[in-house]
PASE-412716 format. One record per atom (N, C-alpha, C): residue in one letter; atom name; x, y, z. Coordinates in steps of 0.02 Angstrom, whole numbers, m for minus. Layout:
% residues N
a;CA;X;Y;Z
...
***
This chain:
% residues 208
x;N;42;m60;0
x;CA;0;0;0
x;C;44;62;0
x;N;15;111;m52
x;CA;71;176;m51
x;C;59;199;21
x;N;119;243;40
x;CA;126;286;90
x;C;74;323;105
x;N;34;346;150
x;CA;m15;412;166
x;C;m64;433;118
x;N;m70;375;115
x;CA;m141;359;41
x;C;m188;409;87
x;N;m229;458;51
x;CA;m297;485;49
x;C;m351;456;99
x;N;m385;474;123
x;CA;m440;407;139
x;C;m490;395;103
x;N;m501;457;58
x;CA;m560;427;m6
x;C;m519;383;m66
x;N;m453;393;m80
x;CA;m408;343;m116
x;C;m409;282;m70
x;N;m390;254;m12
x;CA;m396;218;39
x;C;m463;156;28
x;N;m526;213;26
x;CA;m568;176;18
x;C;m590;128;m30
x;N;m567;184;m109
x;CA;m585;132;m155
x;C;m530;98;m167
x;N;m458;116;m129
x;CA;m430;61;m158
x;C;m450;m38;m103
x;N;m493;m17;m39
x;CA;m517;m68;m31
x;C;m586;m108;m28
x;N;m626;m49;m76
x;CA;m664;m67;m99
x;C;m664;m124;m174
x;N;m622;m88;m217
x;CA;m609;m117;m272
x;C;m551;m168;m283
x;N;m523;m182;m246
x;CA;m456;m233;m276
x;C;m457;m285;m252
x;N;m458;m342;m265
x;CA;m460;m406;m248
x;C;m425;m426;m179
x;N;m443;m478;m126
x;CA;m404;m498;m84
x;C;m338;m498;m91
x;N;m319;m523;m149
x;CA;m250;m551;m166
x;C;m218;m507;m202
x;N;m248;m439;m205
x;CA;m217;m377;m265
x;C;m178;m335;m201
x;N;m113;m295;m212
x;CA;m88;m244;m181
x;C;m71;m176;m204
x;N;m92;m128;m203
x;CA;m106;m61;m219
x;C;m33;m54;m241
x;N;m2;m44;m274
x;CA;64;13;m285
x;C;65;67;m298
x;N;7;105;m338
x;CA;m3;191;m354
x;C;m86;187;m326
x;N;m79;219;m304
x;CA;m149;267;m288
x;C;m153;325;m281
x;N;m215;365;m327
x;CA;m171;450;m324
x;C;m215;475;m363
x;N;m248;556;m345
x;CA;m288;582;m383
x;C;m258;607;m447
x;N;m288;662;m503
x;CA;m257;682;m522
x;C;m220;745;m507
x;N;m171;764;m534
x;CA;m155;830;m521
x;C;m189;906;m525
x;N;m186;938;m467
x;CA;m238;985;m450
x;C;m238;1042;m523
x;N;m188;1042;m548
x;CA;m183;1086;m631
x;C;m239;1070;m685
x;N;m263;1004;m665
x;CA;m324;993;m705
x;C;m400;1047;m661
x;N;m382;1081;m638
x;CA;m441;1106;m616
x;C;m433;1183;m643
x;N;m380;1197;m672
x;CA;m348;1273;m710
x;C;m396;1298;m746
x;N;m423;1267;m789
x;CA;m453;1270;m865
x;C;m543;1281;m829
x;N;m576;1245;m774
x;CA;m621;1254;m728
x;C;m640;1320;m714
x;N;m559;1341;m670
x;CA;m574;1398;m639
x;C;m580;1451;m678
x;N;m527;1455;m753
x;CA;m540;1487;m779
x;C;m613;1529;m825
x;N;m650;1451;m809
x;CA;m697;1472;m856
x;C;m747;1484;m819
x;N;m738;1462;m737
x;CA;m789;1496;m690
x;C;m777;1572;m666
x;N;m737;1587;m662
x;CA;m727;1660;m649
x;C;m766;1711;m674
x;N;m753;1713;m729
x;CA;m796;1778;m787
x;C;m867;1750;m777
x;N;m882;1695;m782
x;CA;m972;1699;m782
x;C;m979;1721;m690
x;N;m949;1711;m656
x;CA;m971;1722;m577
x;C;m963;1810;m578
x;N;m921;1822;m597
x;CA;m907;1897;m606
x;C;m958;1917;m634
x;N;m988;1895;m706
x;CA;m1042;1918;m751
x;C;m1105;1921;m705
x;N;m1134;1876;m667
x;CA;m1176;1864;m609
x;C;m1182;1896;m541
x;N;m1108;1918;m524
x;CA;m1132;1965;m480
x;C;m1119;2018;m502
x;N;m1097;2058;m562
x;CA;m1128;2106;m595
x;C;m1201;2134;m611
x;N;m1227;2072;m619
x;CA;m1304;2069;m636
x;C;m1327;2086;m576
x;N;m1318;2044;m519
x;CA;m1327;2065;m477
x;C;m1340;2143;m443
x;N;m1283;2183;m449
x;CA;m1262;2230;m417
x;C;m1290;2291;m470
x;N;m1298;2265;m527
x;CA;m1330;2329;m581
x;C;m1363;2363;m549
x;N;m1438;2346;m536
x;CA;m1479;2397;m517
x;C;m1516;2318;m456
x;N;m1503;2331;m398
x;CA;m1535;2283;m343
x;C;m1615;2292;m358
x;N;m1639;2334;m392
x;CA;m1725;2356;m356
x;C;m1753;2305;m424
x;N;m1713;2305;m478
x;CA;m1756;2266;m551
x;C;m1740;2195;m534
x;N;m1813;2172;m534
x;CA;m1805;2082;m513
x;C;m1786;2055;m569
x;N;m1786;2069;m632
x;CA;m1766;2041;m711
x;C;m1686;2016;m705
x;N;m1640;2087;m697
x;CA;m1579;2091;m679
x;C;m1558;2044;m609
x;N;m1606;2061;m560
x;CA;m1558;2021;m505
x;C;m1583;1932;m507
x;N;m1640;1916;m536
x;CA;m1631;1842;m548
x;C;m1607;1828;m592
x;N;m1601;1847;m627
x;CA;m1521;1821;m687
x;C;m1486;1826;m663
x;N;m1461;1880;m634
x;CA;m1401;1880;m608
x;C;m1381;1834;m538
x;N;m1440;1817;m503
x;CA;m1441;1753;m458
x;C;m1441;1676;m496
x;N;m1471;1676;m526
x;CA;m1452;1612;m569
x;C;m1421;1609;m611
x;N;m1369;1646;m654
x;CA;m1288;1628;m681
x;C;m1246;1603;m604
x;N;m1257;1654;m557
x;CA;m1207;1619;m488
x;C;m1232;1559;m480
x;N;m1285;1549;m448
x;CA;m1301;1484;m435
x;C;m1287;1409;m478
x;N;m1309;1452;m564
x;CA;m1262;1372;m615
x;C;m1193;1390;m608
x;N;m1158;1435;m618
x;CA;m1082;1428;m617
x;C;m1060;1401;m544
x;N;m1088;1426;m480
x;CA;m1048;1383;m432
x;C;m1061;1309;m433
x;N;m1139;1284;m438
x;CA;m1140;1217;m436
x;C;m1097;1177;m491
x;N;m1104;1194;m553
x;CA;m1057;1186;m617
x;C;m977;1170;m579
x;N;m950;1227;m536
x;CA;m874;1223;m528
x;C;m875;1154;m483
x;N;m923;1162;m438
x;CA;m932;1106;m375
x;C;m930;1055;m413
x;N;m962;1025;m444
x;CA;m952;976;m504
x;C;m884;968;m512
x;N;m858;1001;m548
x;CA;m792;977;m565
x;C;m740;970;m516
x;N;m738;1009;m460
x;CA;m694;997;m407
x;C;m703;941;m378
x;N;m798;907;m364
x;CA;m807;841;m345
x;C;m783;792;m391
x;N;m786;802;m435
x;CA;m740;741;m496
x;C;m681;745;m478
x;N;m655;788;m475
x;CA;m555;795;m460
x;C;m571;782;m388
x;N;m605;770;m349
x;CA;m580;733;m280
x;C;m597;664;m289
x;N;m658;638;m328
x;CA;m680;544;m314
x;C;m635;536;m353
x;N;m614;542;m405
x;CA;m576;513;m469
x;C;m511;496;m452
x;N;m493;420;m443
x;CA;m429;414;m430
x;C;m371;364;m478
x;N;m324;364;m490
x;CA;m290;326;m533
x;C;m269;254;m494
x;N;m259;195;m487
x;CA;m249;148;m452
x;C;m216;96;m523
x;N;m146;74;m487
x;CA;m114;22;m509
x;C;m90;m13;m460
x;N;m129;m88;m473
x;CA;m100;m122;m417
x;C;m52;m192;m441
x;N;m22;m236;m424
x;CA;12;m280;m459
x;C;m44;m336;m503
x;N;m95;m333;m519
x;CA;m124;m357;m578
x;C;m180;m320;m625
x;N;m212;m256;m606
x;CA;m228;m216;m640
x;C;m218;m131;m661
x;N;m239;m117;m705
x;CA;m243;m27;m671
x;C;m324;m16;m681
x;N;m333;32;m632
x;CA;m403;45;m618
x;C;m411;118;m617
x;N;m464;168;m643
x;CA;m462;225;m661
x;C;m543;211;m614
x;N;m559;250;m552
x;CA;m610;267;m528
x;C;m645;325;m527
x;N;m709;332;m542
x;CA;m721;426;m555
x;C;m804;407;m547
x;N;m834;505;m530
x;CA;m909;473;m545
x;C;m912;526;m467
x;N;m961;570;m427
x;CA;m986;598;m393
x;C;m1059;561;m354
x;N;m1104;556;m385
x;CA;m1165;539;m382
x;C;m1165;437;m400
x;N;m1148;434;m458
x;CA;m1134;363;m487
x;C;m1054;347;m500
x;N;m1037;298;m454
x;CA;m988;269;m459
x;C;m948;256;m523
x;N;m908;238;m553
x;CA;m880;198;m606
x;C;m800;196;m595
x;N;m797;118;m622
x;CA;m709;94;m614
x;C;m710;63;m679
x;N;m659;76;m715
x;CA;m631;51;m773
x;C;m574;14;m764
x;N;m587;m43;m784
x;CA;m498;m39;m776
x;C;m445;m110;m839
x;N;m394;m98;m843
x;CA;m378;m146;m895
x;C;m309;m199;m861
x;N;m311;m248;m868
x;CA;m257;m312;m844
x;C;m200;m277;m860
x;N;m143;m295;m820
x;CA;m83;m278;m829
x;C;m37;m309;m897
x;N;m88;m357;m896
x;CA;m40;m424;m943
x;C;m76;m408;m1025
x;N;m108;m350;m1023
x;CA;m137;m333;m1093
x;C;m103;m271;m1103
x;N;m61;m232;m1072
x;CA;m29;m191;m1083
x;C;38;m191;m1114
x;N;21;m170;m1179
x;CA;88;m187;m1238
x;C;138;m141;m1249
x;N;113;m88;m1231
x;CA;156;m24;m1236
x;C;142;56;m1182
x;N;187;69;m1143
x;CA;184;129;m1114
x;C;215;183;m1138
x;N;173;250;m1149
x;CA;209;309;m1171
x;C;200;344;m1103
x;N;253;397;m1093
x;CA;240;452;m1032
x;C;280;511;m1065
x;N;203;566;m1064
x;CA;228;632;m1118
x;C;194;691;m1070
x;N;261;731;m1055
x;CA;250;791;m993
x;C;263;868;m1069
x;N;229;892;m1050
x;CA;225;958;m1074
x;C;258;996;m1027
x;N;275;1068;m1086
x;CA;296;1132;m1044
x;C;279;1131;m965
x;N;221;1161;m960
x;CA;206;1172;m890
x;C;197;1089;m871
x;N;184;1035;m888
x;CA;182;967;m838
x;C;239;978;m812
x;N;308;984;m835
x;CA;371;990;m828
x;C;382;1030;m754
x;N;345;1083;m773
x;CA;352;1135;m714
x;C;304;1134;m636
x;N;268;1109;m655
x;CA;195;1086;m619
x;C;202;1017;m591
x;N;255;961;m617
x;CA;251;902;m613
x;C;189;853;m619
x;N;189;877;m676
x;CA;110;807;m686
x;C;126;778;m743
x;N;100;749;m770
x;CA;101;708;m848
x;C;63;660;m889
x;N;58;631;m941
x;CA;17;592;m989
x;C;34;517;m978
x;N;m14;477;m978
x;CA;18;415;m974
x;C;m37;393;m1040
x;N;m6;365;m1083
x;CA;m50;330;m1143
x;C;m36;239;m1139
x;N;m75;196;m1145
x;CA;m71;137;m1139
x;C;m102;102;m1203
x;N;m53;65;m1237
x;CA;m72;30;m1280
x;C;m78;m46;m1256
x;N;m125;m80;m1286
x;CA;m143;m125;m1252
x;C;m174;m196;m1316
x;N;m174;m245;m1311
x;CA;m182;m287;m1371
x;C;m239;m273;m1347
x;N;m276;m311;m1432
x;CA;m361;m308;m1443
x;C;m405;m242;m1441
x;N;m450;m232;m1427
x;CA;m479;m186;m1453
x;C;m472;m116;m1403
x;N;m483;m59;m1421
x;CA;m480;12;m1374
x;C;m498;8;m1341
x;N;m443;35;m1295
x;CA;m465;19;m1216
x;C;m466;112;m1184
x;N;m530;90;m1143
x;CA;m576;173;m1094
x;C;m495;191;m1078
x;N;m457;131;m1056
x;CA;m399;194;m1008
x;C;m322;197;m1053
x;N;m347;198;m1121
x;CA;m276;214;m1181
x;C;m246;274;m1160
x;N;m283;340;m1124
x;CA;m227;386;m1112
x;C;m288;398;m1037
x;N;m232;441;m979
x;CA;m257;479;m933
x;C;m227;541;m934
x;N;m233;591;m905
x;CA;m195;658;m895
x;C;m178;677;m833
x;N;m149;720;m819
x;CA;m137;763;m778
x;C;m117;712;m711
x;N;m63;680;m703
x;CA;m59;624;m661
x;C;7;652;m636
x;N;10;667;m553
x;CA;64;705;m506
x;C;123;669;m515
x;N;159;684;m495
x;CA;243;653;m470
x;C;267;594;m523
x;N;281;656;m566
x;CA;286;640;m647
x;C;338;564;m642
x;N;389;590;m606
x;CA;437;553;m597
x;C;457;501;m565
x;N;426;495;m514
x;CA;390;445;m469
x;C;363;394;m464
x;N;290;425;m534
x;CA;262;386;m552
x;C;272;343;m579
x;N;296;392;m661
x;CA;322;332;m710
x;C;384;280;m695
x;N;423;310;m654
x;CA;484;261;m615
x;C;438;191;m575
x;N;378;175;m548
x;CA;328;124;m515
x;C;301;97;m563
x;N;278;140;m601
x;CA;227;88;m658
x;C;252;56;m715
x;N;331;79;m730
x;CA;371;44;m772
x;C;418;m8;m761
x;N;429;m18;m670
x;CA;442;m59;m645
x;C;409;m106;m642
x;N;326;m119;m630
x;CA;299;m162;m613
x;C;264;m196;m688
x;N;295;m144;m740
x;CA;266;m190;m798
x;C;328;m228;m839
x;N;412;m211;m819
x;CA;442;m238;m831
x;C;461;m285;m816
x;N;437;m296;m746
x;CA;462;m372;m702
x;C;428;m435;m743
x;N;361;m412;m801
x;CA;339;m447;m803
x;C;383;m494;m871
x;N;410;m466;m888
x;CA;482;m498;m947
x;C;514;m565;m896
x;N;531;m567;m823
x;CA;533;m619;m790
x;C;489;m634;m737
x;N;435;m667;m765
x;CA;384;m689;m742
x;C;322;m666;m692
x;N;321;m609;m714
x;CA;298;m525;m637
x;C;227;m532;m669
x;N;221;m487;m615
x;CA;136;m486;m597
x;C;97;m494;m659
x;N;137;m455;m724
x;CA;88;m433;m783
x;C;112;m489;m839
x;N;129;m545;m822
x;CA;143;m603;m872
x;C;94;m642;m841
x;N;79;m665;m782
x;CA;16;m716;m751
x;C;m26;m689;m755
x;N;m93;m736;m775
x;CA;m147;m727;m782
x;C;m198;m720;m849
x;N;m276;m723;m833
x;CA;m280;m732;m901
x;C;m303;m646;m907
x;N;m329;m632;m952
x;CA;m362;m549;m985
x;C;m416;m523;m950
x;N;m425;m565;m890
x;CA;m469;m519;m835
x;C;m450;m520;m761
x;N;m356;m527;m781
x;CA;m319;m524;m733
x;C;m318;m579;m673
x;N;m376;m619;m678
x;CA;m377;m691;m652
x;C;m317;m702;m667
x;N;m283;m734;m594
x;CA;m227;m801;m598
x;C;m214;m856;m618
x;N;m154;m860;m630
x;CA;m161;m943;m671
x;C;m179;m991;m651
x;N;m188;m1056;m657
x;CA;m230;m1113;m589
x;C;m146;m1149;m590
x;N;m112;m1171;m552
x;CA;m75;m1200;m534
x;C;m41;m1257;m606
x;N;8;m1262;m585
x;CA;45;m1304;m632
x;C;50;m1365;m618
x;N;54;m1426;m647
x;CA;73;m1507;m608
x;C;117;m1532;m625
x;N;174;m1529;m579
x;CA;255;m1547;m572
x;C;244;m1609;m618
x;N;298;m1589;m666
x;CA;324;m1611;m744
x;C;341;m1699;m707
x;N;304;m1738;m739
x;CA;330;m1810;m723
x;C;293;m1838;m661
x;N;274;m1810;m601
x;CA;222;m1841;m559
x;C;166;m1830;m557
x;N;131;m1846;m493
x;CA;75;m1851;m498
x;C;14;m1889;m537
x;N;21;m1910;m583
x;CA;m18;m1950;m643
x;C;m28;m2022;m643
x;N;m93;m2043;m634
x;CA;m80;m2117;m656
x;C;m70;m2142;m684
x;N;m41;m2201;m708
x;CA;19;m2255;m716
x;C;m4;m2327;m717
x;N;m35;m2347;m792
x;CA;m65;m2410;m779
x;C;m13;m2467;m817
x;N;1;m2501;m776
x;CA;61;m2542;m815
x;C;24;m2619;m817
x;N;m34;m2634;m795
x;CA;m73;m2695;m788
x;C;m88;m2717;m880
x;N;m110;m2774;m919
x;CA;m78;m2803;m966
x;C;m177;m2767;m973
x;N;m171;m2783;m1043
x;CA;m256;m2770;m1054
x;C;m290;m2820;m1105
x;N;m355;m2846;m1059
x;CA;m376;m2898;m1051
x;C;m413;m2925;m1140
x;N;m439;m2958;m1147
x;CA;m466;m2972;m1224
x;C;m418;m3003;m1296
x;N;m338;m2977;m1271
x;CA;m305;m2975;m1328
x;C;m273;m3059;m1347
x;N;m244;m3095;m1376
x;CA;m246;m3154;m1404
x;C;m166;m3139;m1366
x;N;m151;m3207;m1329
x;CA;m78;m3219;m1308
x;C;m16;m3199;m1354
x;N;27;m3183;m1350
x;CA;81;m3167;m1392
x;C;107;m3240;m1394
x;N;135;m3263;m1448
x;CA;176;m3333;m1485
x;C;239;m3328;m1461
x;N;271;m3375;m1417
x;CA;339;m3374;m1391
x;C;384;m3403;m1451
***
């Protein structure tokens, strides 16, 4: 289990992962995804209590101008509640992308279907420390081919490239089948098996 996990990360990571699964990343996204939010809540909240403040005595003006505030704050609340449930989770047999306020949802894809990792930081990711993780994966498009804005650029991708390389000698992401189920056991090469060496009955004596 990562270090000083969240307790809403905490939760779903023990809500969602199997007895036998162990968390290695758990982690919202990076708070820079909420930039583009604020930006675009600002000017309408401003526009609203403008309306507001025009002329207080005209009810035309001040309920418009009460209901742009009222959709733009609930609107921002929205998105800030998404950037708090929404969490990224890789544990040693899947990755799991959790999100959703009101209705839950977990996506998530086997480790052992993951064919290719890209990790692509922009200007400001660089500066900000966040970054892109794109996942190619055999068979058909998969919900979690790219995520964004994912913290401790360096960190990260240093954990999740570890735990998919081990699987070159025999690691988490080589066992199992494509819904991350384990393999069923193997039966030691040469025992175990019965062994009928008794003659079989019906056949005509062999001629000495």
């Amino acid at each position: 289990m990562p270090d000083r996990l969240p307790a809403r990360a905490a939760k779903d990571v023990q809500k969602y992962l199997l007895d036998d699964e162990t968390a290695v990343v758990a982690t919202r996204r990076h708070w820079a995804v909420l930039v583009g939010p604020v930006v675009r809540f600002l000017p309408v909240l401003v526009a609203g209590v403008w309306l507001l403040a025009l002329d207080p005595d005209n009810r035309v003006t001040s309920t418009l101008g009460l209901l742009v505030v009222l959709v733009a704050v609930v609107v921002f609340a929205l998105r800030v509640g998404e950037w708090w449930m929404r969490h990224f989770i890789v544990s040693t047999r899947r990755v799991l992308l959790t999100s959703g306020v009101i209705v839950r949802t977990v996506t998530l894809l086997p480790l052992r279907r993951i064919t290719d990792l890209t990790w692509k930081e922009t200007l400001f990711g660089q500066l900000l420390g966040y970054g892109t993780f794109r996942f190619e994966s055999a068979g058909q498009q998969q919900a979690l081919s790219e995520i964004t804005f994912l913290p401790d650029a360096g960190k990260l991708y240093r954990e999740v490239s570890a735990l998919l390389f081990t699987s070159d000698y025999g690691g988490a992401a080589a066992s199992g089948d494509d819904e991350g189920n384990p393999d069923p056991p193997r039966a030691a090469p040469g025992g175990g098996g019965r062994r009928d060496t008794e003659p079989i009955t019906g056949l005509p004596p062999q001629q000495g």
